[in-house]
Backbone as JSON Lines, residues from 0, in Angstrom:
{"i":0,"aa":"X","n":[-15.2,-7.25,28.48],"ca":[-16.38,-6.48,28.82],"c":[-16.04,-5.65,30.05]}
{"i":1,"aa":"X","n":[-16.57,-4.17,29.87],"ca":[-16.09,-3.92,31.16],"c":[-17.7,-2.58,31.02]}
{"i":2,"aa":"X","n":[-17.81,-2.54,32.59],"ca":[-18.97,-1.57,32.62],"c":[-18.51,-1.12,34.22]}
{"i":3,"aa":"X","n":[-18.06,0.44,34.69],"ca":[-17.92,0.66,35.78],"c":[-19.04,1.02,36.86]}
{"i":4,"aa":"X","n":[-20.07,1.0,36.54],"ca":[-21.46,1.13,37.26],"c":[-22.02,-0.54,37.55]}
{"i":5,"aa":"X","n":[-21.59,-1.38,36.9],"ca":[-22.12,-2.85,36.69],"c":[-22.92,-3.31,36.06]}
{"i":6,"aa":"X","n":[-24.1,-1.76,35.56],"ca":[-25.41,-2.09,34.95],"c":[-24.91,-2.36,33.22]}
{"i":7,"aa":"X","n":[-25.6,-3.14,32.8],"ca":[-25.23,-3.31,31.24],"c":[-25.31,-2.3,29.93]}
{"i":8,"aa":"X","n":[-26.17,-1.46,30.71],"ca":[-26.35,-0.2,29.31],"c":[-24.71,0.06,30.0]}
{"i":9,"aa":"X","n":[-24.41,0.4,30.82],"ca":[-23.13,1.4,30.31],"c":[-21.87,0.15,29.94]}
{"i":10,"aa":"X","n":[-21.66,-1.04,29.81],"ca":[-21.04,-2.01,29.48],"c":[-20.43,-1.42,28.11]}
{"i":11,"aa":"X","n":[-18.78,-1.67,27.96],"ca":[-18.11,-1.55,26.36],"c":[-17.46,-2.79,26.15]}
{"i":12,"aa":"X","n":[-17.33,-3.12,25.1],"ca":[-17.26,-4.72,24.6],"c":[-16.24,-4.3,24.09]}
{"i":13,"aa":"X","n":[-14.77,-4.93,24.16],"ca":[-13.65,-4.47,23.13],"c":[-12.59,-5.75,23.04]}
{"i":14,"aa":"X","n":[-11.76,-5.92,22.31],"ca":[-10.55,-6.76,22.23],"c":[-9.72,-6.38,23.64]}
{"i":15,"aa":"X","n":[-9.14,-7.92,24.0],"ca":[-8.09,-7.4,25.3],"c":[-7.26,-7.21,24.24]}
{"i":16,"aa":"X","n":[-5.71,-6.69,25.3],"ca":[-4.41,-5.92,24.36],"c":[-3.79,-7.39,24.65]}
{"i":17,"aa":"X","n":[-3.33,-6.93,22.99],"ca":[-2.01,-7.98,22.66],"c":[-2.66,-9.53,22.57]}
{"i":18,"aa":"X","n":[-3.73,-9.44,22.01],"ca":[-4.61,-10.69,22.14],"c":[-4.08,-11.7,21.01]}
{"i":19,"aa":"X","n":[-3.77,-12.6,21.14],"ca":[-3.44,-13.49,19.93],"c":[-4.81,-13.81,19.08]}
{"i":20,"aa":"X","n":[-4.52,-14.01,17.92],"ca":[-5.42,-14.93,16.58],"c":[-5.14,-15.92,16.28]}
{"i":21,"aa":"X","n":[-6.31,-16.64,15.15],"ca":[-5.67,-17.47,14.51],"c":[-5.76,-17.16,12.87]}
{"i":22,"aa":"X","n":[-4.54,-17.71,12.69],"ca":[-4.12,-17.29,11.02],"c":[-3.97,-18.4,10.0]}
{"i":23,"aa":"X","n":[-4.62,-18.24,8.81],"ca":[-4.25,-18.9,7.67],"c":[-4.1,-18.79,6.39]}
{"i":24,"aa":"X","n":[-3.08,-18.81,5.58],"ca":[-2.51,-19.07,4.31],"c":[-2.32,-19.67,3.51]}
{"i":25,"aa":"X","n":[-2.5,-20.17,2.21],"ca":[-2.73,-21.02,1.59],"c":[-1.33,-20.23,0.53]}
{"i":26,"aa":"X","n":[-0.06,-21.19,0.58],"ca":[1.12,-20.67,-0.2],"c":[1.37,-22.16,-1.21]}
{"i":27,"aa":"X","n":[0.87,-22.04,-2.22],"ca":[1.67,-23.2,-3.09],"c":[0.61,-24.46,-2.96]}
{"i":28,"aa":"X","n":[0.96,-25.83,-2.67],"ca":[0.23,-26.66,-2.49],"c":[0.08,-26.9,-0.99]}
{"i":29,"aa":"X","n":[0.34,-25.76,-0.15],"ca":[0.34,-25.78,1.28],"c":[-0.87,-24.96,1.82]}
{"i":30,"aa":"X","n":[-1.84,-25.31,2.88],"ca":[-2.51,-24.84,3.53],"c":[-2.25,-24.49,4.85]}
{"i":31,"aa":"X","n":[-1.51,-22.95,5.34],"ca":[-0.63,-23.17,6.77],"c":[-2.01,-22.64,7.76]}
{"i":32,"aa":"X","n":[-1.93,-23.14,8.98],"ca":[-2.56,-22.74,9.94],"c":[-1.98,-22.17,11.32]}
{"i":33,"aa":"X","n":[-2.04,-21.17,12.01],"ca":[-1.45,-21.06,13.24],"c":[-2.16,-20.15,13.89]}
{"i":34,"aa":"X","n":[-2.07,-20.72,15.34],"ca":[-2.35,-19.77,16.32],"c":[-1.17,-18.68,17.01]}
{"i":35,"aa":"X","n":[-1.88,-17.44,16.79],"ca":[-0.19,-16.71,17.22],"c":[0.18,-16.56,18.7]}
{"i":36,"aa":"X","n":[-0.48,-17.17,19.82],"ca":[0.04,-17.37,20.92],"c":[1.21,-18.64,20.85]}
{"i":37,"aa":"X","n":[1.42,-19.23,19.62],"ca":[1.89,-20.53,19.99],"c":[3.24,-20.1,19.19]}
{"i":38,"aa":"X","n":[4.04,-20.97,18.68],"ca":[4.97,-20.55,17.72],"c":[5.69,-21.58,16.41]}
{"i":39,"aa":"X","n":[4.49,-22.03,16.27],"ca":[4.17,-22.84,15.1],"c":[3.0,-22.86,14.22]}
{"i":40,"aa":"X","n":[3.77,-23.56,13.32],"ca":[2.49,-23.91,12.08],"c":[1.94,-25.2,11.7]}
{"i":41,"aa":"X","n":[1.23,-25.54,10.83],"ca":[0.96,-26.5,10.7],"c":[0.68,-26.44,9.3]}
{"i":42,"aa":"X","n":[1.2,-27.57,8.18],"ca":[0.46,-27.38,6.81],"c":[0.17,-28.72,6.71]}
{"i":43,"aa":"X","n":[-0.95,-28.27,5.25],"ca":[-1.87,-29.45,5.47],"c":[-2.03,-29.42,3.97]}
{"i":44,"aa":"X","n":[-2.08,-30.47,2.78],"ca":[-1.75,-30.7,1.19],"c":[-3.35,-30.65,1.58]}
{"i":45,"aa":"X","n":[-3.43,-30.93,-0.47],"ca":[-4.52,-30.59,-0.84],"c":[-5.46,-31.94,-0.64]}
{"i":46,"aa":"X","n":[-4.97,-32.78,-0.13],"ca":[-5.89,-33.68,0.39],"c":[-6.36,-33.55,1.83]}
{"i":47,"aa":"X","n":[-6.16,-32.63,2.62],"ca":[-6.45,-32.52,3.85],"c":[-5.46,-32.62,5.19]}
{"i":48,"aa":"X","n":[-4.33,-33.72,4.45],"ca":[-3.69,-34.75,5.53],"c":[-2.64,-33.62,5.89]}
{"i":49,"aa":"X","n":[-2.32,-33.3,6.93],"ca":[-1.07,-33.05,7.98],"c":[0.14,-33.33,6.84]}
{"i":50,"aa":"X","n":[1.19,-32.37,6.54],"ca":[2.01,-32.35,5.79],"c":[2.98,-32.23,6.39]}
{"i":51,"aa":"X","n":[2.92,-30.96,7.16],"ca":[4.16,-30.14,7.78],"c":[3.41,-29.53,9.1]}
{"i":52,"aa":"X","n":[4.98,-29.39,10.14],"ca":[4.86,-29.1,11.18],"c":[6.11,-28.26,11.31]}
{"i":53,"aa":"X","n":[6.18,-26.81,11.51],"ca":[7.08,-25.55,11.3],"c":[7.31,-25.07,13.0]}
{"i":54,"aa":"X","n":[8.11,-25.23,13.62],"ca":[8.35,-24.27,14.47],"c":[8.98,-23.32,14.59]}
{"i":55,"aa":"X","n":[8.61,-21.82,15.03],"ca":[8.99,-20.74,14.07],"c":[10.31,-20.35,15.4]}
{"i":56,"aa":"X","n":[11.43,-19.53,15.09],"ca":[12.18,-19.36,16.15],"c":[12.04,-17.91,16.25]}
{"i":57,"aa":"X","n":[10.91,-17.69,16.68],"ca":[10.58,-16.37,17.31],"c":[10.81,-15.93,18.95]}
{"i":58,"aa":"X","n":[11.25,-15.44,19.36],"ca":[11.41,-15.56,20.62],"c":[9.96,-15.47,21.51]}
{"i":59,"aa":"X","n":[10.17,-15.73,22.72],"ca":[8.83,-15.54,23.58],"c":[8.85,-14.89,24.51]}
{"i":60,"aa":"X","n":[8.16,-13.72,24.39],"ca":[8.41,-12.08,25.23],"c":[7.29,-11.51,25.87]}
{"i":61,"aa":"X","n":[7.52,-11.18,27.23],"ca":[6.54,-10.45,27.92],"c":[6.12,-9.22,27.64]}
{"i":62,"aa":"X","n":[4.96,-8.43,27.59],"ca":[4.83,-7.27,27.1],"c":[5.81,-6.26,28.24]}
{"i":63,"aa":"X","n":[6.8,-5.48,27.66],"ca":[7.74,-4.71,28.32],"c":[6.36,-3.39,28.83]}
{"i":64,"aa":"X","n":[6.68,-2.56,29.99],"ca":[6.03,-1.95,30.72],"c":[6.33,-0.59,29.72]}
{"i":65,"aa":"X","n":[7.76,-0.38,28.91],"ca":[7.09,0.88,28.04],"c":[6.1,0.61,27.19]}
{"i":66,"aa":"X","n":[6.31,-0.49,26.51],"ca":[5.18,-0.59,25.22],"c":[3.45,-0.54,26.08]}
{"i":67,"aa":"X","n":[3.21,-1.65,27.15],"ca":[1.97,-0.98,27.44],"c":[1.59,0.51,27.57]}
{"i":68,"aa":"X","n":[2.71,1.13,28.68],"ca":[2.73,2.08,28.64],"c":[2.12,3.33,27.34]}
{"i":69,"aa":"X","n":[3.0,2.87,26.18],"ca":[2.81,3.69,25.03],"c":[1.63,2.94,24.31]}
{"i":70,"aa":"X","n":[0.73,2.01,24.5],"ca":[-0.18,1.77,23.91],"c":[-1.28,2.28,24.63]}
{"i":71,"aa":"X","n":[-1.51,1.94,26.18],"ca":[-2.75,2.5,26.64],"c":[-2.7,4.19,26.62]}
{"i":72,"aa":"X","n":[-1.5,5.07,26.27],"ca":[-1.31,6.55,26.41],"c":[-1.71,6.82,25.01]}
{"i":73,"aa":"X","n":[-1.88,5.88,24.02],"ca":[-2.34,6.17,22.48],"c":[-3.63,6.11,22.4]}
{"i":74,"aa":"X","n":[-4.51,5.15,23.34],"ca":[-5.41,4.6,23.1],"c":[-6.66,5.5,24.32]}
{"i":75,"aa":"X","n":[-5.92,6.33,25.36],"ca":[-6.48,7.33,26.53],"c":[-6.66,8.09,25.48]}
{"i":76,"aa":"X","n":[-5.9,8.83,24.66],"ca":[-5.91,10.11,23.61],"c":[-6.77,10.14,22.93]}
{"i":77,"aa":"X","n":[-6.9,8.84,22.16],"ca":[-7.66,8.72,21.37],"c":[-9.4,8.27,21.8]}
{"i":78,"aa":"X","n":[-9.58,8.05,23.57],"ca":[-11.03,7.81,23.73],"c":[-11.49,9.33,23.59]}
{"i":79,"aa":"X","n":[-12.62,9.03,23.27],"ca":[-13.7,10.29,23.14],"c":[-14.55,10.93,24.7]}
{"i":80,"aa":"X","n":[-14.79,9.72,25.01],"ca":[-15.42,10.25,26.5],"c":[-15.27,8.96,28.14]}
{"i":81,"aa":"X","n":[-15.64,9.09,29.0],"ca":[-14.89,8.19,30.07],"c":[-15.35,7.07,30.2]}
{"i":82,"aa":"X","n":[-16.08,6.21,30.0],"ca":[-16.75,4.92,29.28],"c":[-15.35,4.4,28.33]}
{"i":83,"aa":"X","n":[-14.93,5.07,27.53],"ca":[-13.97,4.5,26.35],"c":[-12.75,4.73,27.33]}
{"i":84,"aa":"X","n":[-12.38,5.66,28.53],"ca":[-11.28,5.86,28.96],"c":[-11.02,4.78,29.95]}
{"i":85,"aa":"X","n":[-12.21,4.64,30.8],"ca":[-12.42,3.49,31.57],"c":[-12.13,1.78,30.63]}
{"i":86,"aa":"X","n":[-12.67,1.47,29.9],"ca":[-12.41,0.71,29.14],"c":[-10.79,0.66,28.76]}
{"i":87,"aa":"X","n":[-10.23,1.44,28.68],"ca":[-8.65,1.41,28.24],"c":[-8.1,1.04,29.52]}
{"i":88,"aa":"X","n":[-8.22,1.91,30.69],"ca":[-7.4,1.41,31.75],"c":[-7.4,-0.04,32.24]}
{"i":89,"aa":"X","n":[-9.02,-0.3,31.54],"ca":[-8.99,-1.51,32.29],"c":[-8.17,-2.8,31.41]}
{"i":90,"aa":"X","n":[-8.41,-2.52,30.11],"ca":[-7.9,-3.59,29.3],"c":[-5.98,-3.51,29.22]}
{"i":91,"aa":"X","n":[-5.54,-2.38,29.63],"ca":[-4.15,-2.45,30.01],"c":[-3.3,-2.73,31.47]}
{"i":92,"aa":"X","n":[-5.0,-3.05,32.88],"ca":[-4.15,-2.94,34.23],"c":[-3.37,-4.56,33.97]}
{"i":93,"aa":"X","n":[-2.68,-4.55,35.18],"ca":[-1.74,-5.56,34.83],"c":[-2.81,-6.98,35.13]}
{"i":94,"aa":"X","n":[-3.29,-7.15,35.96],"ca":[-4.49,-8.45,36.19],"c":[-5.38,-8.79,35.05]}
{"i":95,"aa":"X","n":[-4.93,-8.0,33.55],"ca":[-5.72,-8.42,31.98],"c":[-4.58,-8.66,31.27]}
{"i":96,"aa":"X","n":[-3.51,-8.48,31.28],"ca":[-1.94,-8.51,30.25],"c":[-2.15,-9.7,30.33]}
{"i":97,"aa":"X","n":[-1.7,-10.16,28.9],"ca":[-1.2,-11.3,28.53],"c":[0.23,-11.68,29.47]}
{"i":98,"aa":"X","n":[0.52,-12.93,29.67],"ca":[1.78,-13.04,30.08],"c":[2.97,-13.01,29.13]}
{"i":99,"aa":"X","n":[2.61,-13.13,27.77],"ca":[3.7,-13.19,26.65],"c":[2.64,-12.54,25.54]}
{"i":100,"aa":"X","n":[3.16,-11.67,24.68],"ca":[3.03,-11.21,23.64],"c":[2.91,-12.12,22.3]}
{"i":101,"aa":"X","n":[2.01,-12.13,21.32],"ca":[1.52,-13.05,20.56],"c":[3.25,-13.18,19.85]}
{"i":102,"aa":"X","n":[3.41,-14.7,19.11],"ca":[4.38,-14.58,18.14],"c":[4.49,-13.95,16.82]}
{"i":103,"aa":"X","n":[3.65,-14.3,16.33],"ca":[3.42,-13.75,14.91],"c":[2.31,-13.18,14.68]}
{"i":104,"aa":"X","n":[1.79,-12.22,13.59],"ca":[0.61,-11.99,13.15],"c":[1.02,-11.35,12.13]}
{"i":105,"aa":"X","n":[1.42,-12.19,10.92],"ca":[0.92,-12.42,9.74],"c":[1.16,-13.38,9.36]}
{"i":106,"aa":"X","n":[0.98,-13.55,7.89],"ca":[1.14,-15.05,7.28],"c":[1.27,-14.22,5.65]}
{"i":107,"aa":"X","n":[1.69,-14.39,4.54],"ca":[1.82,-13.93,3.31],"c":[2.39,-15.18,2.63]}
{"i":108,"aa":"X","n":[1.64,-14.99,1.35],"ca":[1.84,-16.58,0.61],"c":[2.61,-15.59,-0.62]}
{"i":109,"aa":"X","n":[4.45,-16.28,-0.79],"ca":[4.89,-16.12,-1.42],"c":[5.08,-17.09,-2.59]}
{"i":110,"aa":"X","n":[5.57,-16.88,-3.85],"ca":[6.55,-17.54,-4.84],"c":[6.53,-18.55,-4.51]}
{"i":111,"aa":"X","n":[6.83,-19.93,-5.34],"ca":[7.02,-21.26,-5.25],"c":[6.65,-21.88,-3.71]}
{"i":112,"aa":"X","n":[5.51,-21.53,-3.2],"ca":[5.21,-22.02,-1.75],"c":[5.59,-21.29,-0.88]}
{"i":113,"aa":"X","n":[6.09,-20.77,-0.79],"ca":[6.8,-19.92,0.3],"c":[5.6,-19.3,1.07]}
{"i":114,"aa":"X","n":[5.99,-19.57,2.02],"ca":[5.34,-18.86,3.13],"c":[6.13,-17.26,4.14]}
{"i":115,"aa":"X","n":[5.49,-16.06,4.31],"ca":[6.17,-14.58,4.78],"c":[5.65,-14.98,6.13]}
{"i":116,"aa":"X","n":[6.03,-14.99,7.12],"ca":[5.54,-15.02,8.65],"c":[6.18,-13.65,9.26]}
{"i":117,"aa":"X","n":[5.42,-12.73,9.39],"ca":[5.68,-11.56,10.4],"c":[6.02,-11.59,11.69]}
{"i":118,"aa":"X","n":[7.06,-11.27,12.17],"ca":[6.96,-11.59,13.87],"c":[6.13,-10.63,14.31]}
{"i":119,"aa":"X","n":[5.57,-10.87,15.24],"ca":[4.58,-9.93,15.88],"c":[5.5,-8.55,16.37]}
{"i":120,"aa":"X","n":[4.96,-7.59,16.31],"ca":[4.97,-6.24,16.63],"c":[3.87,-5.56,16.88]}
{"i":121,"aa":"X","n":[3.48,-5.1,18.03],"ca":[2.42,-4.0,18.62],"c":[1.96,-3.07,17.74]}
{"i":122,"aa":"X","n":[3.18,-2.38,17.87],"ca":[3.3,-0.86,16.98],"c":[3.22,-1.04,15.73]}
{"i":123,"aa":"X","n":[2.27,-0.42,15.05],"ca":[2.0,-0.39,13.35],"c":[3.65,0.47,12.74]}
{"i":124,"aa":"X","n":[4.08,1.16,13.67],"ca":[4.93,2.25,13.09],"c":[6.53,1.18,13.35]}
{"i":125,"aa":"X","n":[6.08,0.22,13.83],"ca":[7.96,-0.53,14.24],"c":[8.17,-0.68,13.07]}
{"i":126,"aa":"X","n":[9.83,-0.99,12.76],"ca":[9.92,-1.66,11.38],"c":[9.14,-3.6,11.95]}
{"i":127,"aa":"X","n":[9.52,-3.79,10.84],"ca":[9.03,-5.25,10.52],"c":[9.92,-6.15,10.18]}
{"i":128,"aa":"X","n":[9.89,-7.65,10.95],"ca":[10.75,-8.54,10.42],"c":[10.13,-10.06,9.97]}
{"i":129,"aa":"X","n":[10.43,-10.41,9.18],"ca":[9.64,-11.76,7.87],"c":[10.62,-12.8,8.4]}
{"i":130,"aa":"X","n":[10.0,-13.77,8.55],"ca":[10.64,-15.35,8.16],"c":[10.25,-15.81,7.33]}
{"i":131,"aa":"X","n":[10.95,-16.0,6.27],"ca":[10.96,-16.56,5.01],"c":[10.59,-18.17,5.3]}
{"i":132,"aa":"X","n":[9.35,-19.2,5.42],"ca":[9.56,-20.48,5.09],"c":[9.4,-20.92,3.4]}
{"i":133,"aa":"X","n":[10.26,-22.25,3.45],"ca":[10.12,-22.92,2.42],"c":[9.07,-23.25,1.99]}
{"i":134,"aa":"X","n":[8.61,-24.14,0.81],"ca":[7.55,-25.23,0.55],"c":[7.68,-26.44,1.53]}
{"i":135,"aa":"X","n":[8.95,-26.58,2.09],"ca":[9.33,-27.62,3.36],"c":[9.1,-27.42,4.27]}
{"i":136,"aa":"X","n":[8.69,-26.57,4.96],"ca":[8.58,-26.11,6.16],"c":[9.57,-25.17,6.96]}
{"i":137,"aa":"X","n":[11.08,-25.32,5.93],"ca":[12.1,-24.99,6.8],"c":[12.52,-23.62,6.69]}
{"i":138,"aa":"X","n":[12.99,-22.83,7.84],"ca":[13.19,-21.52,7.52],"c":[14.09,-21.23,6.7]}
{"i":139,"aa":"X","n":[14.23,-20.05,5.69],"ca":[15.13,-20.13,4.54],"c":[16.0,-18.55,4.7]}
{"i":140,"aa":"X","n":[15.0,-17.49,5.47],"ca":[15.9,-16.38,5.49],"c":[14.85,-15.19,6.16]}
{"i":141,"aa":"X","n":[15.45,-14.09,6.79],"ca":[14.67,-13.01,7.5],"c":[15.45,-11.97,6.45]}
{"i":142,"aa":"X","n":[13.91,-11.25,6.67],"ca":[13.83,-10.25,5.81],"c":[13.18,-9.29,6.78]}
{"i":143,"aa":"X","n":[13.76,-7.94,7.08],"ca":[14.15,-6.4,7.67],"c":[13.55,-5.78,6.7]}
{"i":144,"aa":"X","n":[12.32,-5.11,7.42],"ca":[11.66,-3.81,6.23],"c":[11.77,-2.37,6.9]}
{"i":145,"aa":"X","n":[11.6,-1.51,6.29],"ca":[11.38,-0.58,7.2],"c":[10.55,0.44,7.92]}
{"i":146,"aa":"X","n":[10.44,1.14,9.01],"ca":[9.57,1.34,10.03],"c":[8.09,1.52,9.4]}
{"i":147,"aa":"X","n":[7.02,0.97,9.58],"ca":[5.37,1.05,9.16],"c":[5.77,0.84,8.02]}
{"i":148,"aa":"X","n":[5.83,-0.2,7.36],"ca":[6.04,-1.28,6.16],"c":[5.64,-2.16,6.65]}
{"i":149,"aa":"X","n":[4.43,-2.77,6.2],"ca":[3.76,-4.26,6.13],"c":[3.49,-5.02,4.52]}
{"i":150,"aa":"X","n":[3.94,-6.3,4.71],"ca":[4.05,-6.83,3.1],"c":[2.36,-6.79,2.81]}
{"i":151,"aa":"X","n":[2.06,-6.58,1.84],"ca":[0.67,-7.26,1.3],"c":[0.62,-7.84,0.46]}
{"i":152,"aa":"X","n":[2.18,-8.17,-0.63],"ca":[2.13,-9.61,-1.7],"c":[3.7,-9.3,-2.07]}
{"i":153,"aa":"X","n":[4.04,-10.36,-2.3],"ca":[5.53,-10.83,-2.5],"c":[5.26,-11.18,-3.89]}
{"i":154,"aa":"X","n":[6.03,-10.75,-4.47],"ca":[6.52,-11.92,-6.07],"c":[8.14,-12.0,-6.34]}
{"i":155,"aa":"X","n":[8.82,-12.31,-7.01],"ca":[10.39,-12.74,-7.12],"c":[11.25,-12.1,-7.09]}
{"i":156,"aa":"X","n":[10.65,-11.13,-7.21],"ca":[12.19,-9.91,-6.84],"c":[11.76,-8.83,-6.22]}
{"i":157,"aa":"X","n":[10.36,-8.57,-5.76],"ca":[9.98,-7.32,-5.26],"c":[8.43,-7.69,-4.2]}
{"i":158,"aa":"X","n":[8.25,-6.56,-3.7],"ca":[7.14,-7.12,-2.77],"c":[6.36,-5.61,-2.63]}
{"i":159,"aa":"X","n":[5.01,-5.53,-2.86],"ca":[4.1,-4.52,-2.63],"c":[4.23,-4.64,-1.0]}
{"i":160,"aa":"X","n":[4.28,-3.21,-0.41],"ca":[4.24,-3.54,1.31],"c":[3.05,-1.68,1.34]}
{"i":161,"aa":"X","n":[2.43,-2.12,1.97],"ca":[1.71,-0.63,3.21],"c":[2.48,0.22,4.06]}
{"i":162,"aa":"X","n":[2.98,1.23,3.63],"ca":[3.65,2.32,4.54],"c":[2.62,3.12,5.4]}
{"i":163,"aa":"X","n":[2.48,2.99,6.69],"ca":[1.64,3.97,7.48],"c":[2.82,4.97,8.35]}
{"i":164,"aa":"X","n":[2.77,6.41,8.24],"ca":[3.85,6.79,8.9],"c":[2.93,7.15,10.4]}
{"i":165,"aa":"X","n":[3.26,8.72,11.11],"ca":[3.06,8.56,12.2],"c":[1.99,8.76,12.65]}
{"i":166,"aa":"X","n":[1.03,9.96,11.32],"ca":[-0.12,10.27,11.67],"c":[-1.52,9.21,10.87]}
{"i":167,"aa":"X","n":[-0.7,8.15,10.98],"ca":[-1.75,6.9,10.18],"c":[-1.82,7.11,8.55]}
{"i":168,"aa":"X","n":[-1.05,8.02,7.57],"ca":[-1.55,8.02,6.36],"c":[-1.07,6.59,5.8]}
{"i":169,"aa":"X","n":[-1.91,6.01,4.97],"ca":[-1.18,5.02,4.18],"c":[-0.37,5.13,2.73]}
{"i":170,"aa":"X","n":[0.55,4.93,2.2],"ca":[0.87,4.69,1.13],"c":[0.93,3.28,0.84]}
{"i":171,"aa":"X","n":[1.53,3.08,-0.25],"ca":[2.01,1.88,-1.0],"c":[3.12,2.12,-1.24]}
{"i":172,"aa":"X","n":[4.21,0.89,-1.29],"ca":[5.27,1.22,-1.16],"c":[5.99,-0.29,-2.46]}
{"i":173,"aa":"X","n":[6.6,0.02,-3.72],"ca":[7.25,-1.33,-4.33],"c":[8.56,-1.45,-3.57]}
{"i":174,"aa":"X","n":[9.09,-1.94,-3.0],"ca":[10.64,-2.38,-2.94],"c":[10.86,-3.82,-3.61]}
{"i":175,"aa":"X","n":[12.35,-3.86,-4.03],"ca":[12.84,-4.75,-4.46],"c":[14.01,-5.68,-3.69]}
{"i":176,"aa":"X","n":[13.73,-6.72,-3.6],"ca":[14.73,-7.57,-3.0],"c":[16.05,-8.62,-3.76]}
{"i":177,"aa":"X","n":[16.43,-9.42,-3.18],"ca":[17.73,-10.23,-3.45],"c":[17.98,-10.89,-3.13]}
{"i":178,"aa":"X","n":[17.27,-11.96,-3.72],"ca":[17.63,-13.86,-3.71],"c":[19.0,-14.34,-3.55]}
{"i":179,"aa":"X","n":[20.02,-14.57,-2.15],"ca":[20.89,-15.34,-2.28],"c":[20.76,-16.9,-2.38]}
């Protein structure tokens, strides 16, 4: 919340940056749960009970001073008037930053259980990188897409992904992959 007068009419309500969620997927007979500040999962069978416990080897990273940089200079451009500009500075000064950048934010339920875990990325336009888990929990392989490619369903040899390039258009995109 931020209002630079103090009074509540001029108050704007918005997400802080780089805010973690929580995420869940249901891949196979697995129900995964995670919070993306943390860097694990948790699955849980179809009886409820605690199955699996995944820790993902994502690294744990401070937001670097270009990327704020290039997010609050996307997000100044894009306010309309100084209420929304005020609101940006404030949700990027350094006394609101997260101290670490979320791990993941996605989750995609592949093929035979498999679980797609996205490492987190800011930028819609970065490429993208997947950790492949098992039905076991255990990591099985990373998968490299390229720049504004996000998966939206996996099947056995190919995966529907969202191409956004620079000026936000979306496509759809099939690529095909390769099971070693």
């Amino acid at each position: 919340v931020n209002s630079p007068t103090g009074r509540i009419e001029d108050a704007l309500v918005g997400v802080s940056a780089f805010s973690p969620s929580f995420l869940s997927a249901a891949a196979g007979a697995t129900f995964w749960l995670g919070d993306t500040a943390g860097d694990s999962l948790t699955g849980f069978g179809s009886n409820g009970q605690q199955r699996l416990a995944t820790r993902l080897p994502f690294p744990r990273r401070p937001p670097q001073t270009s990327l704020v940089d290039a997010m609050r200079s996307g997000e100044l451009a894009a306010a309309h008037d100084e209420r929304s500009q005020s609101f940006t500075r404030v949700k990027y000064a350094d006394d609101h930053l997260p101290h670490y950048l979320p791990f993941f934010q996605a989750l995609v339920p592949a093929p035979g259980g498999e679980l797609w875990v996205q490492e987190y990325s800011a930028r819609r336009t970065d490429p993208a990188r997947y950790l492949v888990v098992g039905s076991d929990g255990a990591p099985r392989a990373w998968i490299n897409l390229p720049a504004g490619v996000r998966v939206s369903d996996v099947a056995n040899d190919r995966l529907v992904g969202i191409h956004v390039d620079d000026d936000g258009v979306e496509t759809i995109e099939v690529l095909r992959y390769t099971r070693n």
